[in-house]
C-alpha positions in Angstrom: -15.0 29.7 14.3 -11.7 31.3 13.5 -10.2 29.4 17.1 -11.2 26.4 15.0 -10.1 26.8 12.6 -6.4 27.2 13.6 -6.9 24.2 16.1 -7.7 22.5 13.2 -4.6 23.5 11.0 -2.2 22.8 14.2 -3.9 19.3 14.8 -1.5 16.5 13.0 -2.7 13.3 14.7 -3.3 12.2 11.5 0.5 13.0 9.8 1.7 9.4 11.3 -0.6 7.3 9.9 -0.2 9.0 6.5 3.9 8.5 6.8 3.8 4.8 8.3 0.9 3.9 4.8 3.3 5.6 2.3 6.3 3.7 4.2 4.2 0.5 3.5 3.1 1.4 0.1 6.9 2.0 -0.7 8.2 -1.1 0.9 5.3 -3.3 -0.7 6.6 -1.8 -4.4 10.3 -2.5 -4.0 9.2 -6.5 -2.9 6.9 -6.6 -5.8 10.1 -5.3 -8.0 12.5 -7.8 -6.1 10.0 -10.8 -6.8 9.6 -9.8 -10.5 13.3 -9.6 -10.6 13.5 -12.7 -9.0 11.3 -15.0 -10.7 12.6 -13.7 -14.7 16.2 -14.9 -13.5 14.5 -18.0 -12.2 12.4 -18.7 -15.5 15.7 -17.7 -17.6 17.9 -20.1 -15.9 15.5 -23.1 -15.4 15.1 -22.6 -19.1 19.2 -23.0 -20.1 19.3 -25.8 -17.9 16.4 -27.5 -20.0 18.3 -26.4 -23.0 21.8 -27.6 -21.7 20.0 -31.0 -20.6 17.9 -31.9 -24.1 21.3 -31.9 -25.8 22.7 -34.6 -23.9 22.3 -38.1 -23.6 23.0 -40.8 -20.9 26.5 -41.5 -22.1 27.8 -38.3 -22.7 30.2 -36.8 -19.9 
């Protein structure tokens, strides 16, 4: 039992998979972030481009 026991502790076939799902959890978060980034600038410049645009009219320069 006790020679399982330290097989068992010295057995990290396991420690890659952990490290590559917290890389993709990690790089998953900062596009989620870069999209929410993103799409506010988006929104706030679509909307002073609608505000420029409703205060002229066809004949102004």
């Amino acid at each position: 039992m006790i020679k399982f026991i330290k097989n068992f502790r010295k057995d990290d076939s396991g420690a890659v998979t952990v490290d590559w799902v917290v890389l993709t959890a990690a790089v998953a978060a900062l596009a989620g972030a870069a999209y929410s980034a993103i799409q506010s600038g988006a929104t706030g410049l679509t909307e002073a481009t609608e505000t420029y645009m409703g205060t002229k009219g066809p004949s102004d320069s």
